[in-house]
C-alpha positions in Angstrom: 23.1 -9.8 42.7 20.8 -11.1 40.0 21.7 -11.5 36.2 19.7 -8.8 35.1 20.8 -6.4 37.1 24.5 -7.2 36.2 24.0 -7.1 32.9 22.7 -3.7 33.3 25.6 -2.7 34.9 27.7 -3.9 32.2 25.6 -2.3 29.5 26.1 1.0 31.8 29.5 0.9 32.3 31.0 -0.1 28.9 28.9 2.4 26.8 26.7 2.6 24.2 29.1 2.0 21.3 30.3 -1.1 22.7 26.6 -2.4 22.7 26.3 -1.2 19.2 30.2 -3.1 18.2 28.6 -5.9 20.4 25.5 -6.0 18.0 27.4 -5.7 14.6 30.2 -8.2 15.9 27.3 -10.7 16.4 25.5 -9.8 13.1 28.9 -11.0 11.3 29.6 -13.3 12.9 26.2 -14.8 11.7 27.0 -13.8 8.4 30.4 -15.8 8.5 28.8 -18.9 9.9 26.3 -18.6 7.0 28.6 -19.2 4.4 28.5 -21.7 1.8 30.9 -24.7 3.0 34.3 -25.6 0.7 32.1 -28.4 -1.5 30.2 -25.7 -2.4 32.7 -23.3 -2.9 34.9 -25.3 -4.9 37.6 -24.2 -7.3 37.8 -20.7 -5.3 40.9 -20.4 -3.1 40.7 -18.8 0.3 40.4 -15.4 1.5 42.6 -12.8 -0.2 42.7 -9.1 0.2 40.1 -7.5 1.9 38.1 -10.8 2.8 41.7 -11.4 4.4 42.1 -8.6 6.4 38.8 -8.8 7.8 39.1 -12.4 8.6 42.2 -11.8 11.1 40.7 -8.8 12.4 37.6 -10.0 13.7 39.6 -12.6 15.2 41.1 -9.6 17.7 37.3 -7.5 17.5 36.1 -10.3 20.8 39.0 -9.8 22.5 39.0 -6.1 22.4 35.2 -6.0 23.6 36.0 -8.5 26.4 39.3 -6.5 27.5 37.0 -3.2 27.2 33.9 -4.6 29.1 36.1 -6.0 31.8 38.2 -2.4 32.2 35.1 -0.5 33.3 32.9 -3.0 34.4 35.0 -3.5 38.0 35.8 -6.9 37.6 32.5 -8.5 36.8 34.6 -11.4 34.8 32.0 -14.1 34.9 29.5 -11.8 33.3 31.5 -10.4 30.5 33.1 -13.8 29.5 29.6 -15.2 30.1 28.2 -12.5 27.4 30.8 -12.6 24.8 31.1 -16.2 24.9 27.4 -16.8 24.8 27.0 -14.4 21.8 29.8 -15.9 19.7 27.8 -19.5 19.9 24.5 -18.1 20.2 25.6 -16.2 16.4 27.5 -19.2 15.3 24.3 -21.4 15.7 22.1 -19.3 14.0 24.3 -18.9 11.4 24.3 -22.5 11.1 20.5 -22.6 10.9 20.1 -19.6 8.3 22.8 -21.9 6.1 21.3 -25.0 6.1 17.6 -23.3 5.5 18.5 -20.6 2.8 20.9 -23.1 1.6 22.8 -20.8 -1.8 20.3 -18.1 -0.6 22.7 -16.4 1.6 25.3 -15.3 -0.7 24.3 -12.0 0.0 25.2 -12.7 3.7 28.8 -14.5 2.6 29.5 -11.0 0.8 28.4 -8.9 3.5 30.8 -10.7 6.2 34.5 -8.4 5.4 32.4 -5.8 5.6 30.5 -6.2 8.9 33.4 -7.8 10.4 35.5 -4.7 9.5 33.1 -2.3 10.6 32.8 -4.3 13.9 36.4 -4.0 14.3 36.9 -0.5 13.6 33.9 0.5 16.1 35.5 -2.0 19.1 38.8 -0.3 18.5 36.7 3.0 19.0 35.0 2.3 21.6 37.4 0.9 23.9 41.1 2.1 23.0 41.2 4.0 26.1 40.7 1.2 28.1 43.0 -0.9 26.0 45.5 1.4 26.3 45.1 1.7 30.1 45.6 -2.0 30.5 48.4 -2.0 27.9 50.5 0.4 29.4 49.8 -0.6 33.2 51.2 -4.1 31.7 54.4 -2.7 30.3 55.0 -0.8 33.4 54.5 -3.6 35.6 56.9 -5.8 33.3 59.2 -2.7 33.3 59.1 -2.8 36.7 60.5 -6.0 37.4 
């Protein structure tokens, strides 16, 4: 089967809101790559708060698109790792790019990141806690199970 035609299929089968958490966990992920570096951010601490919050959560937003995708998308593992994996670098570069280009210019971006990556998290969680909860409890049965 061709590349195209299985990424249709996993388009299909996960849904439209994953392709839309998809989209906005790549857009902050750019953001987050785009901001300034500790030099530049000097005599600020780290994350507190919300910034904190959305920091661990969109650590847990890839993982709940991967275990959704791969849930209804029969098994296809090389293609969903290949997608998410490939995003997260893809949006990591370009981040990179808009940083050293823009330079202080992206502030704006650095601002937006909680956010986006909240908003990323909350629409993954959305879209595929059926799934997640599928797996989840067909884990703890299994375990239970001995």
């Amino acid at each position: 089967m061709e590349i195209g035609a299985q990424i249709r299929d996993l388009l299909a089968s996960a849904g439209d809101l994953w392709f839309v958490a998809f989209l906005l966990q790549g857009f902050a992920i750019i953001c987050e790559s785009a901001k300034p570096g500790r030099v530049a951010a000097e005599g600020r601490s780290g994350p507190r708060g919300l910034a904190l919050l959305a920091a661990v959560l969109s650590l847990f937003t890839p993982i709940l698109l991967f275990v959704h995708a791969f849930a209804t998308a029969g098994g296809a593992l090389i293609i969903v790792v290949a997608a998410i994996a490939g995003a997260i670098v893809a949006a990591t570069l370009i981040g990179w790019m808009l940083r050293l280009v823009a330079g202080d210019g992206v502030s704006l971006l650095a601002r937006a990141a909680p956010v986006l990556s909240l908003a990323a998290f909350a629409l993954a969680l959305y879209a595929g806690w059926r799934s997640t909860f599928d797996i989840l409890n067909f884990l703890v049965a299994s375990f239970a199970r001995g």
